[in-house]
C-alpha atoms as one frame of an Amber mdcrd trajectory, in Angstrom:
protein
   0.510   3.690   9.080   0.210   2.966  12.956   3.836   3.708  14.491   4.761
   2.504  17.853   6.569   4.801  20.699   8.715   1.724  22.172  10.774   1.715
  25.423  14.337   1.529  24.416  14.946  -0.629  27.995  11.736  -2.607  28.529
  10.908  -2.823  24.987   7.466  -2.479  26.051   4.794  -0.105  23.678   3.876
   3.199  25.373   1.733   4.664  22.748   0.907   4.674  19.205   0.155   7.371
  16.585  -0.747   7.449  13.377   1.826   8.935  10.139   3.311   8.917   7.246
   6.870   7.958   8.691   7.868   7.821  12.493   8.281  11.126  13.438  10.335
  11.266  16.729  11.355  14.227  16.510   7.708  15.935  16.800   7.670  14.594
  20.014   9.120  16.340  24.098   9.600  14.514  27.046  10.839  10.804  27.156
   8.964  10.286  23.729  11.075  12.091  22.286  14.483  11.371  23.947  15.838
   8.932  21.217  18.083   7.260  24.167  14.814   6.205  26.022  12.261   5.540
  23.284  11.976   4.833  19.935   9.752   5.219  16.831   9.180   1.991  14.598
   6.175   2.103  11.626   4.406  -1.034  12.429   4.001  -3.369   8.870   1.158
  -3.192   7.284   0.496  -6.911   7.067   0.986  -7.055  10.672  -2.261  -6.406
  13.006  -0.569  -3.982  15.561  -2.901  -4.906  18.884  -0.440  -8.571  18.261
   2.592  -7.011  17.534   5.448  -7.127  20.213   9.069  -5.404  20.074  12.801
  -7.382  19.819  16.101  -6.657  19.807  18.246  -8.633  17.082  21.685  -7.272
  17.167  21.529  -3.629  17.355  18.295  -2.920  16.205  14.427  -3.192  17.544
  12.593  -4.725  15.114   8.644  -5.363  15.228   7.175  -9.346  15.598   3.791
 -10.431  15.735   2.306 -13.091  18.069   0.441 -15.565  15.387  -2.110 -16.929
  17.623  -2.296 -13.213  19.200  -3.377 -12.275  15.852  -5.344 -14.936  15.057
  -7.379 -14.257  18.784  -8.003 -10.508  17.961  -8.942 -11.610  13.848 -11.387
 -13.933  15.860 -12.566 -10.870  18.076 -13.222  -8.796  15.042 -15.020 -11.636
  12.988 -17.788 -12.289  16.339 -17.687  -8.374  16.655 -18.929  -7.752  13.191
 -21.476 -10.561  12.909 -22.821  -9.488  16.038 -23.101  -5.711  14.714 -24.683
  -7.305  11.609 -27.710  -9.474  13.349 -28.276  -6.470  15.685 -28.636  -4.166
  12.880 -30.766  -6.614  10.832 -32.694  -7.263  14.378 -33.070  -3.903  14.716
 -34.693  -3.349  11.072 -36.891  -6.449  11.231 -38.505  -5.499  14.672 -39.239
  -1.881  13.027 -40.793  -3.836   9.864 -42.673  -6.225  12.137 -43.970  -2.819
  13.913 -44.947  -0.839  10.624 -46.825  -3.825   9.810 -48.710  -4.081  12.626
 -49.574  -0.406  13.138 -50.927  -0.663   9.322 -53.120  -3.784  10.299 -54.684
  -2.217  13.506 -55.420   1.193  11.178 -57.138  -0.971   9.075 -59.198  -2.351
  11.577 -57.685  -5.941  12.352 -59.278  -5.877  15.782 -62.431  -4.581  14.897
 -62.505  -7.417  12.435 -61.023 -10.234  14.831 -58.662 -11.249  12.686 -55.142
 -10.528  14.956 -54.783 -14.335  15.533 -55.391 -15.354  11.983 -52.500 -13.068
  10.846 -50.322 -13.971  13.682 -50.478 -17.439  12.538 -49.657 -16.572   8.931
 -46.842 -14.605   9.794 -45.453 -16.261  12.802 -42.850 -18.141  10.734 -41.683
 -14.936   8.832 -41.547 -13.034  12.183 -39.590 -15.786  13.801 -36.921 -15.361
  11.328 -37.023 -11.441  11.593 -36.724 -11.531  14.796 -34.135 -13.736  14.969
 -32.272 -11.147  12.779 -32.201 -13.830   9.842 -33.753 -11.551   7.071 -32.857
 -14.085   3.884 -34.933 -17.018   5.874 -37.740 -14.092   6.048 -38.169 -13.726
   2.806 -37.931 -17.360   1.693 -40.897 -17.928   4.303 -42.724 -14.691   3.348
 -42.909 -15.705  -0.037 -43.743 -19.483   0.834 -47.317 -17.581   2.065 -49.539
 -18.460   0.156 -52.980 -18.013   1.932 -53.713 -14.159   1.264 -56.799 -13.014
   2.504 -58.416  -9.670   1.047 -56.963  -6.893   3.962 -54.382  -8.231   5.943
 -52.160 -10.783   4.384 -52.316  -9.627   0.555 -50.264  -9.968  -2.363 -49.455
  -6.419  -2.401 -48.554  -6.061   1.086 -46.521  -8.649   1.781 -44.460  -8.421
  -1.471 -43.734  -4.719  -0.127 -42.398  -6.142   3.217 -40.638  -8.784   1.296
 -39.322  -5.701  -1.021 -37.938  -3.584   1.561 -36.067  -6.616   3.152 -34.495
  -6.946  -0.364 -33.683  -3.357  -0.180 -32.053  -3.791   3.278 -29.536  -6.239
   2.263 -29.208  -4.501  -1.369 -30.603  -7.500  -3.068 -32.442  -7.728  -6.494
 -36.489  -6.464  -5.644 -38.401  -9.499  -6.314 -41.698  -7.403  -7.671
């Protein structure tokens, strides 16, 4: 549990650790002088970045700031969807890149057919770049004009498979 070293005068937070129980005693120096700090375990159903100390009576007892909480559950949420879309960003431009490194070894240039499959695959690129994997695979599978090298069946069901394998979904072939 996260345990709070709290001024005794200013009530203010001058550190935290983590532990079992407060453990003042561990501790030299002011920290552990129990006339100018103090040690109070921090509920667990409280989010301790929002939590602020008062005294009631004799005692100093641990309150958190509702909309304090509410800002840094906010920061967290934006935080983790951010970390999501870069990661699926991330793995969609590296899909994107294995695809096109197998088209040019099978001769798409020679052939000059780069702006025939860019055209096909614009849409589903759009969404993978755009970190939106799910819309990628609804418009990879919406592709319907294969052509015998480029665009096949095979090939684009295994880009649609390791999408699926990305987000831990059901393989669809």
């Amino acid at each position: 549990m996260k345990i709070a070293i709290v001024d005794r005068e200013t009530l203010q937070v001058l550190s935290t650790y983590e532990g079992s129980t407060p453990n003042q005693a561990n501790y030299g120096g002011p920290w552990g002088n129990p006339t100018a700090t103090i040690h109070i375990a921090i509920p667990a159903d409280m989010d301790p970045r929002a939590v602020t100390f008062e005294l009631e009576g004799s005692s100093i007892v641990a309150i958190e700031d509702e909309d304090l909480a509410a800002e840094w559950a906010h920061k967290d949420q934006v935080a983790a969807v951010s970390k999501a879309i870069s990661s699926a960003m991330t793995f969609g431009q590296s899909l994107v890149t294995e695809f096109a490194v197998e088209n040019v070894m099978l001769g798409i240039t020679q052939d000059g057919k780069t702006g025939e499959v860019l055209d096909k695959m614009a849409p589903v690129m759009a969404a993978v770049q755009s970190g939106s994997l799910y819309e990628a695979i609804t418009r990879a599978k919406a592709i319907d004009d294969f052509d015998a090298k480029y665009v096949t069946h095979d090939r684009l069901y295994a880009f649609i498979n390791k999408i699926e394998a990305y987000l831990g979904i059901q393989l669809s072939l």
